[in-house]
C-alpha positions as a Markdown table, in Angstrom:
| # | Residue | x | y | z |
|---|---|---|---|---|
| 1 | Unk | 88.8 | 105.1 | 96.7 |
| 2 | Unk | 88.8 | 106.3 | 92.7 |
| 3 | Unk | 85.4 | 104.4 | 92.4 |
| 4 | Unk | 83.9 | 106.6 | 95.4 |
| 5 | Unk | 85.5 | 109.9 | 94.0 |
| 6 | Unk | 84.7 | 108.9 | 90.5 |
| 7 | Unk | 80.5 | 108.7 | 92.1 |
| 8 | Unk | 80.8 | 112.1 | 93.6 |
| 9 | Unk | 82.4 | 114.5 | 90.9 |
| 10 | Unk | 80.1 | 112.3 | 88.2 |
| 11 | Unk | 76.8 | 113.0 | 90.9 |
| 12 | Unk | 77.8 | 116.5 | 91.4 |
| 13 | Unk | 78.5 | 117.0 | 87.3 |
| 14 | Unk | 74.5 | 115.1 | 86.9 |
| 15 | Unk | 73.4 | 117.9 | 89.7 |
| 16 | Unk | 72.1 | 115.1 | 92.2 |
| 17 | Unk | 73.5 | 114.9 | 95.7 |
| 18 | Unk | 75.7 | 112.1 | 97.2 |
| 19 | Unk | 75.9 | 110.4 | 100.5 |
| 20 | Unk | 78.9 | 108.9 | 101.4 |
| 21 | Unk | 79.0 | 106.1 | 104.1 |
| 22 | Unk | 82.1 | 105.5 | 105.9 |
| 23 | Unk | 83.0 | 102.5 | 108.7 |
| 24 | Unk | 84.5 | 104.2 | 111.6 |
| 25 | Unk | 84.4 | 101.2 | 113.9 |
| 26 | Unk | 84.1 | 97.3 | 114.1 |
| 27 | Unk | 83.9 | 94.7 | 116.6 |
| 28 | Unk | 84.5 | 91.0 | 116.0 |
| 29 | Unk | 84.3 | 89.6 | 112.6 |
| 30 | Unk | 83.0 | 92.6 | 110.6 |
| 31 | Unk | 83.6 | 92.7 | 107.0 |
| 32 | Unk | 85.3 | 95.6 | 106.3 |
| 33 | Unk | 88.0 | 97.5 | 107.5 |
| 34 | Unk | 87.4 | 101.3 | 108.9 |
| 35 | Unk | 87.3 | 103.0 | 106.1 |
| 36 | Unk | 85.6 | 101.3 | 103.9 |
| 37 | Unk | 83.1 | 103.3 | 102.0 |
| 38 | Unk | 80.0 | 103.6 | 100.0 |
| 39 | Unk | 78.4 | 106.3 | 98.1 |
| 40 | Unk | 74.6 | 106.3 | 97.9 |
| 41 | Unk | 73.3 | 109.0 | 95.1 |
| 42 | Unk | 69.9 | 110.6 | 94.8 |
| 43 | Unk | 69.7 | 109.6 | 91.3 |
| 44 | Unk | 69.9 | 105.8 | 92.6 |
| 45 | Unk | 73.5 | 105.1 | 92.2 |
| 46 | Unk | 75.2 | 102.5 | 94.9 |
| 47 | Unk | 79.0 | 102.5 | 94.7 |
| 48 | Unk | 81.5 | 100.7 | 96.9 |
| 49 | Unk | 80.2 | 98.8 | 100.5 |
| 50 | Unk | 80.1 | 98.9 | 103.5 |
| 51 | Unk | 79.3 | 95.2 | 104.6 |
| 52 | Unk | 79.1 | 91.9 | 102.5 |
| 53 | Unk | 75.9 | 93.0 | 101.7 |
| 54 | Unk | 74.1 | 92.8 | 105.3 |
| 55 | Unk | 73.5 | 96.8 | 105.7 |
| 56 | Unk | 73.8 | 98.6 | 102.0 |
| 57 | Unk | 70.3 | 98.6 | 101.5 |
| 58 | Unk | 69.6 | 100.2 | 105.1 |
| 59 | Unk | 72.5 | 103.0 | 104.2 |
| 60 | Unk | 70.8 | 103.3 | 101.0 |
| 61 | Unk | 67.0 | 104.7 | 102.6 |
| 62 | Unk | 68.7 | 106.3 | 105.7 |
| 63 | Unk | 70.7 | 108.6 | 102.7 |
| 64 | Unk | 67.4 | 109.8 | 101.9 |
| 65 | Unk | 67.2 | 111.6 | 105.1 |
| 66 | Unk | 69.9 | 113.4 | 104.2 |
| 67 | Unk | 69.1 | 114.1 | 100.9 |
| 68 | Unk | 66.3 | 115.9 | 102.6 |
| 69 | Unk | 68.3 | 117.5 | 103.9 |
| 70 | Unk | 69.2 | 115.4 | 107.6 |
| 71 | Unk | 72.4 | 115.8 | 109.8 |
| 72 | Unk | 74.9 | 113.4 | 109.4 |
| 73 | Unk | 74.3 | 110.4 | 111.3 |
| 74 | Unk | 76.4 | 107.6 | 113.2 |
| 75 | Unk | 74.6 | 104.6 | 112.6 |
| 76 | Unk | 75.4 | 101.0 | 114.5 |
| 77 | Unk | 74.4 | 97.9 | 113.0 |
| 78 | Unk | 74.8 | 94.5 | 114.8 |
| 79 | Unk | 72.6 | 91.3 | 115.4 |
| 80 | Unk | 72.5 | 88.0 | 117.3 |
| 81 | Unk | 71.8 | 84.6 | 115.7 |
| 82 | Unk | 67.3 | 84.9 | 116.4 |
| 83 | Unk | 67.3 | 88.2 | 113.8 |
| 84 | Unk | 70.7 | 86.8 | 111.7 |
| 85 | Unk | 68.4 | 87.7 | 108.8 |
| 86 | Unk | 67.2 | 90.8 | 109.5 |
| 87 | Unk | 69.2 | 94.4 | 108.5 |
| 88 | Unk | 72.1 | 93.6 | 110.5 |
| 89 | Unk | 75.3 | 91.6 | 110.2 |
| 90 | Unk | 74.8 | 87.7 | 109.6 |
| 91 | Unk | 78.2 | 87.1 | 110.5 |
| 92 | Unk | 77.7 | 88.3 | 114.4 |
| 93 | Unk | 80.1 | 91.5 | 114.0 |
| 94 | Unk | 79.4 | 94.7 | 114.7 |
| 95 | Unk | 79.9 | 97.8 | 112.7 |
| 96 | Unk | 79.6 | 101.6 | 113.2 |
| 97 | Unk | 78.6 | 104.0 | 109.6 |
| 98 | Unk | 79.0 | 107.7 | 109.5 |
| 99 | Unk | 76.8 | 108.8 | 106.8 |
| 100 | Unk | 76.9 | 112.5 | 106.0 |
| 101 | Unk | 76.2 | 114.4 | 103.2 |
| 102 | Unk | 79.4 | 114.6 | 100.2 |
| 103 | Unk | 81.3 | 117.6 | 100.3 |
| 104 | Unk | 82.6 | 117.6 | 97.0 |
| 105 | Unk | 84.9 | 120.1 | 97.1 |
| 106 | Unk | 86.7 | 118.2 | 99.9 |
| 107 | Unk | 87.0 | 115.1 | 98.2 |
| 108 | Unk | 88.0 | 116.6 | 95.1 |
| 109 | Unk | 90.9 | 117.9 | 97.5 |
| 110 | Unk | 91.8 | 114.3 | 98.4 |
| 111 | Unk | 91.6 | 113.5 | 94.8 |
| 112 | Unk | 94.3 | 115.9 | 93.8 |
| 113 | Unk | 96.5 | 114.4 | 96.5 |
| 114 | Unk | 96.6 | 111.1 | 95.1 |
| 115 | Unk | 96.7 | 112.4 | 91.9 |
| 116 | Unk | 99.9 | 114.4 | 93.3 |
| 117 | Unk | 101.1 | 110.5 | 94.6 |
| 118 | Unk | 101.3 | 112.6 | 98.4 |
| 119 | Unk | 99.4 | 111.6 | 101.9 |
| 120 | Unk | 97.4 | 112.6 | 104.4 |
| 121 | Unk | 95.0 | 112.5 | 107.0 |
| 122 | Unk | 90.9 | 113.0 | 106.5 |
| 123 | Unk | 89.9 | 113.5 | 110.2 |
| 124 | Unk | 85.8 | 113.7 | 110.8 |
| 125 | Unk | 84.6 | 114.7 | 114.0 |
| 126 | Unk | 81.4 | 112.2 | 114.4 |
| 127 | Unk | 79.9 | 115.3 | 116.8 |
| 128 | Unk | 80.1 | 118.0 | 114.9 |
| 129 | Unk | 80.6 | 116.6 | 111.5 |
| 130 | Unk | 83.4 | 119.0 | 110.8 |
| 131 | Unk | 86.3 | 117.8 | 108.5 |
| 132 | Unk | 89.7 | 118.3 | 107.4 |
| 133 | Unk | 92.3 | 117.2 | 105.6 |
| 134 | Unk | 95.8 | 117.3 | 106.1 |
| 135 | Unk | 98.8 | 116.6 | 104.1 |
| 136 | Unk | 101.7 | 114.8 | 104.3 |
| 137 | Unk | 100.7 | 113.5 | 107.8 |
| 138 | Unk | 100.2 | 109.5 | 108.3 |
| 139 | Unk | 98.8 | 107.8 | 111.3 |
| 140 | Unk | 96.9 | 104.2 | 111.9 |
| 141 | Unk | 93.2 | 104.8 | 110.3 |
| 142 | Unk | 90.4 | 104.2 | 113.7 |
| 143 | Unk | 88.0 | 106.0 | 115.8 |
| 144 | Unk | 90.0 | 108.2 | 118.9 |
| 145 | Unk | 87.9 | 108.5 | 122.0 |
| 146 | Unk | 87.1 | 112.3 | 121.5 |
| 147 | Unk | 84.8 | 110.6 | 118.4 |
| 148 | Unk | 87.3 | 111.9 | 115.9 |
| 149 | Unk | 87.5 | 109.1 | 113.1 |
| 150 | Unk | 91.3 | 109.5 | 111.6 |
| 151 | Unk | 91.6 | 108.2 | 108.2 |
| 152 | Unk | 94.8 | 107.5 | 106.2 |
| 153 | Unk | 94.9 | 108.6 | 102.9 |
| 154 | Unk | 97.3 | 107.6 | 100.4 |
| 155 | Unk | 97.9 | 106.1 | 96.9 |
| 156 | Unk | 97.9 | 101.6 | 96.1 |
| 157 | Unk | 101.0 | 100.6 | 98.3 |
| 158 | Unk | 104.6 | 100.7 | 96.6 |
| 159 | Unk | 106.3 | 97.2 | 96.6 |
| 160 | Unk | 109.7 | 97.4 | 95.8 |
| 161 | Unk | 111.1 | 94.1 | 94.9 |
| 162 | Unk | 115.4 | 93.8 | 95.1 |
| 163 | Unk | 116.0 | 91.0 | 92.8 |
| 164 | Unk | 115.0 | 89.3 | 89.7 |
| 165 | Unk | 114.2 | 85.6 | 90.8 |
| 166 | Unk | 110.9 | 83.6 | 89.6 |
| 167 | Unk | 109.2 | 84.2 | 92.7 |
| 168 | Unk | 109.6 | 88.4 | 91.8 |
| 169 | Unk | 106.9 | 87.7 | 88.6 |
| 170 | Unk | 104.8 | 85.4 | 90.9 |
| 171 | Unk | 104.8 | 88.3 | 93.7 |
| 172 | Unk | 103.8 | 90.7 | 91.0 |
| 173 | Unk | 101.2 | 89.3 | 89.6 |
| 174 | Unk | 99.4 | 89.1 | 93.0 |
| 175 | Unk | 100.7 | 92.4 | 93.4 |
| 176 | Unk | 98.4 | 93.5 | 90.0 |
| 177 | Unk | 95.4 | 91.6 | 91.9 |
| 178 | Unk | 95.7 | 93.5 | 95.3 |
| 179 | Unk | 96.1 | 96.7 | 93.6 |
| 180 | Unk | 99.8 | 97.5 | 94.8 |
| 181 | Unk | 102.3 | 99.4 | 92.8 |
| 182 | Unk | 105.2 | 96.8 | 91.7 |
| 183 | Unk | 108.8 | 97.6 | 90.9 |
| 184 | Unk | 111.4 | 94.8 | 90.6 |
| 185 | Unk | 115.1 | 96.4 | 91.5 |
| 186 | Unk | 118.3 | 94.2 | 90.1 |
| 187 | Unk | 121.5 | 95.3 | 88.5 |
| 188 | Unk | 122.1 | 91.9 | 86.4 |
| 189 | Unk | 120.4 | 92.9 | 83.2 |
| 190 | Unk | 120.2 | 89.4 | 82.1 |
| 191 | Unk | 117.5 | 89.0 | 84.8 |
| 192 | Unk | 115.6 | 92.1 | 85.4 |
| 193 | Unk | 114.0 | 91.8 | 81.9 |
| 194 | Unk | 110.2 | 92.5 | 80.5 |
| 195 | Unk | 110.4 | 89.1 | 79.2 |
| 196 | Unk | 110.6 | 87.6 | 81.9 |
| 197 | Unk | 109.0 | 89.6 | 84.7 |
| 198 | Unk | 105.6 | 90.5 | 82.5 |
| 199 | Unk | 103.3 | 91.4 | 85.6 |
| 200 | Unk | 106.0 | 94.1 | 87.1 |
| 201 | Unk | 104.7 | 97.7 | 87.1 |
| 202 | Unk | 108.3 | 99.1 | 86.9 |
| 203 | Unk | 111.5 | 97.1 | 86.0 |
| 204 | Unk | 114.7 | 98.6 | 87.0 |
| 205 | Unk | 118.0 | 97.8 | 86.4 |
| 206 | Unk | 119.7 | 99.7 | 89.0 |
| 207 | Unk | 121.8 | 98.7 | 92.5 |
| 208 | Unk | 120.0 | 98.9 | 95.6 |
| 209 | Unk | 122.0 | 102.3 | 96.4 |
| 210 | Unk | 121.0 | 104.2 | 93.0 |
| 211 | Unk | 116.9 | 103.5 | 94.1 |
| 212 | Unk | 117.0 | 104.6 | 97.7 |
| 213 | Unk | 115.1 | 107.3 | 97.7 |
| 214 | Unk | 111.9 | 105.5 | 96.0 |
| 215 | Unk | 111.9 | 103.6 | 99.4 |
| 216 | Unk | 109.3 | 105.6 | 102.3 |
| 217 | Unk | 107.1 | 105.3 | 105.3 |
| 218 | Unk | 104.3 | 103.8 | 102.8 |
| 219 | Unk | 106.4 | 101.2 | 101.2 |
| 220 | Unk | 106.8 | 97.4 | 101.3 |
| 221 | Unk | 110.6 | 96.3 | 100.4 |
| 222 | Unk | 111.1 | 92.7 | 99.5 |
| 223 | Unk | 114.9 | 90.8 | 99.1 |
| 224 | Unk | 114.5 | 88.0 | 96.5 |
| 225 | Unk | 118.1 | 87.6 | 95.3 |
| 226 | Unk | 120.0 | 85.5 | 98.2 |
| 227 | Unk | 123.0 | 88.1 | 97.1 |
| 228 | Unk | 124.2 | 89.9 | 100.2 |
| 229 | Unk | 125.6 | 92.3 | 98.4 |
| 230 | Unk | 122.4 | 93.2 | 97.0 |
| 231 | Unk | 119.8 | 92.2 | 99.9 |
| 232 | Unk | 121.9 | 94.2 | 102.8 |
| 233 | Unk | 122.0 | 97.7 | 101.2 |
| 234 | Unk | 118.5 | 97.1 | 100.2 |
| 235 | Unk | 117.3 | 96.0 | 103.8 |
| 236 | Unk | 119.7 | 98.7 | 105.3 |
| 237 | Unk | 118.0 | 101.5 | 103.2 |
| 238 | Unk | 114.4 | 99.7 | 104.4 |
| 239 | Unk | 115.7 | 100.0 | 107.3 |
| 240 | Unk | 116.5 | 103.4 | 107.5 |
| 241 | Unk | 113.9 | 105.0 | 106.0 |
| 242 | Unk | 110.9 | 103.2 | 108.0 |
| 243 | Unk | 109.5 | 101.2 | 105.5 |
| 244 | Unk | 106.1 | 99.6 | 106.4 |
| 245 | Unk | 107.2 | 96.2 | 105.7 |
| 246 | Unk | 110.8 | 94.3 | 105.1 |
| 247 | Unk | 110.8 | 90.6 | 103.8 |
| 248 | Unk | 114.5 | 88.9 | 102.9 |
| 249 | Unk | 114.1 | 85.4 | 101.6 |
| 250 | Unk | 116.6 | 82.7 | 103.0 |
| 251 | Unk | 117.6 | 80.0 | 105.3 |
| 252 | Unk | 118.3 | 80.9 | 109.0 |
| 253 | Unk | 121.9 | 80.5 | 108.4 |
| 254 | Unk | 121.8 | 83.8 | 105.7 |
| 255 | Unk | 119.3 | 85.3 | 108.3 |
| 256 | Unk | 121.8 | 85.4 | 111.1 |
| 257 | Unk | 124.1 | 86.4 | 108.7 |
| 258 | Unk | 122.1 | 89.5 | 107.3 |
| 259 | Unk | 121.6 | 90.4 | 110.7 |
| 260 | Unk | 125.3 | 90.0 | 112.1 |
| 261 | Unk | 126.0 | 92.5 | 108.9 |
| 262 | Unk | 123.5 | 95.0 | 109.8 |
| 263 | Unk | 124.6 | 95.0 | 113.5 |
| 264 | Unk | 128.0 | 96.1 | 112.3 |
| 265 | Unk | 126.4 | 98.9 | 110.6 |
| 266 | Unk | 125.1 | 100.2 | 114.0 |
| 267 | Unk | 120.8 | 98.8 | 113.5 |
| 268 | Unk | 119.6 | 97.8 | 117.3 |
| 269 | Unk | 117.9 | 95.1 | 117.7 |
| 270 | Unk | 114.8 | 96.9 | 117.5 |
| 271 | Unk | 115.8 | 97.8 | 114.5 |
| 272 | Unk | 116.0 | 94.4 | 113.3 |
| 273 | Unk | 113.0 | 92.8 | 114.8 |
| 274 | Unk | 111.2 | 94.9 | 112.2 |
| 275 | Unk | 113.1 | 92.5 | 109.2 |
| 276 | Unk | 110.6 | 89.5 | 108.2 |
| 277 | Unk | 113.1 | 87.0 | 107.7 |
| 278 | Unk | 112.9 | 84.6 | 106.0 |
| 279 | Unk | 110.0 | 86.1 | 104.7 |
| 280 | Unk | 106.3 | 84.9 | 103.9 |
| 281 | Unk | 104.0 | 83.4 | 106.5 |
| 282 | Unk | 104.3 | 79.6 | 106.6 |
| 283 | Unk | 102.3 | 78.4 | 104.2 |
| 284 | Unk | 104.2 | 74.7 | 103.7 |
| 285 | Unk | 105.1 | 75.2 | 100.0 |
| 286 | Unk | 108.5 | 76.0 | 98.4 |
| 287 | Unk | 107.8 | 76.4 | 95.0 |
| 288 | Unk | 108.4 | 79.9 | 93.5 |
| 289 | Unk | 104.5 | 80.9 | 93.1 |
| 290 | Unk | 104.2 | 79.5 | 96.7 |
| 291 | Unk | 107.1 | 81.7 | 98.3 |
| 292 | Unk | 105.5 | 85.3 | 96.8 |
| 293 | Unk | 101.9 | 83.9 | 97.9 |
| 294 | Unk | 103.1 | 83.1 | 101.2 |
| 295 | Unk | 104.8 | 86.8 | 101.3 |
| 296 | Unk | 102.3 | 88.6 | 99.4 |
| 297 | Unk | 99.9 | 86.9 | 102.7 |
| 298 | Unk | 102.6 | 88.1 | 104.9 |
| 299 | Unk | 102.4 | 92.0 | 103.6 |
| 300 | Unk | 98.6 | 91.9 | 103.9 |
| 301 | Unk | 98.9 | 90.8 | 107.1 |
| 302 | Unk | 101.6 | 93.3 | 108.1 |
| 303 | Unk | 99.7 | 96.4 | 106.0 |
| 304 | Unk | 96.3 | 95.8 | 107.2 |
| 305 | Unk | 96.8 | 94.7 | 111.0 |
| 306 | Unk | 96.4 | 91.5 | 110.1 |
| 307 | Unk | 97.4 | 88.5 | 112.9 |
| 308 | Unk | 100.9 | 87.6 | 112.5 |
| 309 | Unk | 101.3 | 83.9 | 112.3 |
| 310 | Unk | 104.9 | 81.6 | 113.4 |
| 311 | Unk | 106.7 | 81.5 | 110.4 |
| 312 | Unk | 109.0 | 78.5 | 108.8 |
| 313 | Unk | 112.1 | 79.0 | 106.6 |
| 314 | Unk | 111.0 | 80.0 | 103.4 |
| 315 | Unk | 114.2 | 79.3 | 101.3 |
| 316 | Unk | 113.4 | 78.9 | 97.9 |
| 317 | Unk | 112.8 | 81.9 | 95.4 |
């Protein structure tokens, strides 16, 4: 999203205009996710994509309609194997674009929200082409049937981490590569240590009680340390405040117990259906680096409506 905001305040400073191209809608194996965006200037600029590279170039000459001064436009783009080659999608998804003209006082307002670290909601009605942002509201990003596309707007996604074990510097340093926001959580000082967690964003030495309120709607919360005395507040407070995703490493055996400890706290067992445990999609390895890919998979999958895959015990951390 900074590259796309970045194009618009740098078009509008050139004074040159700037379509932005949105996916509202897919069907089958498109590749990208509603939301993704492109912005097309009139000085010739291309930022940011829509498709692997199937459509850009048809975005890119139906902007200059707009430039011209066109009304926005919902554009489909899908293909069958005899024009695979043609402006379309190769793959055999299908995709729907809503280009329209960049208000750049708008997006200059979602800027300053993510600059403020807040949320929102950037609703477009693909009728009228009115838009509106509004804060502090999150909801799944998609097309409603009254053509309203809903988009969720917020900041890289906070992982907090409870517990300074190898896999925590493996599960970082994926978390750098997906753009996530990284904190590792542990009270042992001996652990929780620059030295040896290098790829953390935030390192803090701290119970799981003294960090609760970092832990939101928009955060993933992670259990490395196979201390219950440390994983249950942290789950508990995961719990509690709706985080997006909860992982606790361990064999069944600590599973069951986790869980008989948070059904004595008075957590349903809706409540703890929503606990990934143990955590990580099966993958088949148990080294360290394997663990936090398997759960760094896992998060993906859980963040991005990703298919959720049986899981085997991941034990090792």
């Amino acid at each position: 999203m900074r590259d796309i905001l970045d194009t618009i305040d740098q078009a509008a400073a050139a004074g040159e205009q700037a379509v932005v191209a949105t996916v509202v809608a897919t069907l089958r194996s498109a590749p990208r996710q509603p939301g993704a965006k492109m912005v097309v200037t009139s000085g010739g600029r291309l930022v940011g994509s829509v498709s692997g590279g199937c459509v850009e170039s048809d975005v890119a000459e139906r902007a200059q309609a707009i430039f011209a001064g066109g009304a926005p436009a919902l554009v489909h783009y899908g293909v069958s194997d005899s024009d695979a080659f043609e402006v379309g999608l190769s793959c055999g998804g299908e995709i729907d674009v809503w280009l329209e003209a960049a208000d750049t006082d708008l997006w200059r307002d979602v800027r300053a929200l993510l600059d403020a670290d807040e949320y929102g909601m950037l609703y477009t009605n693909t009728e009228t082409g009115e838009k509106r942002l509004e804060r502090g509201v999150l909801e799944s990003t998609g097309l409603r049937d009254d053509g309203t596309f809903a988009e969720a707007i917020e900041g890289p996604l906070r992982v907090i981490i409870f517990g300074a074990a190898e896999a925590a510097e493996h599960l970082c340093a994926y978390g750098n590569q997906l753009g996530w926001r990284t904190t590792v959580v542990d009270a042992r000082p001996a652990l929780a240590t620059r030295e040896r967690m290098p790829s953390a964003g935030e390192i803090v030495n701290a119970w799981p009680d003294e960090v609760l309120d970092r832990i939101d709607e928009r955060t993933a919360v992670v259990t490395l340390s196979h201390e219950e005395r440390l994983d249950i507040p942290a789950v508990a407070a995961a719990l509690e405040r709706r985080a997006r995703y909860i992982g606790a490493v361990g064999a069944r055996r600590t599973a069951e117990r986790r869980r008989a400890a948070l059904s004595e706290q008075g957590f349903t067992e809706t409540d703890l259906a929503r606990i990934h445990g143990p955590a990580g999609l099966d993958l088949g390895g148990r080294a360290p680096a394997q663990v936090a890919l398997a759960i760094a998979a896992e998060i993906v999958a859980e963040t991005s409506g990703g298919v959720k895959k049986d899981k085997a015990a991941v034990a090792a951390a």
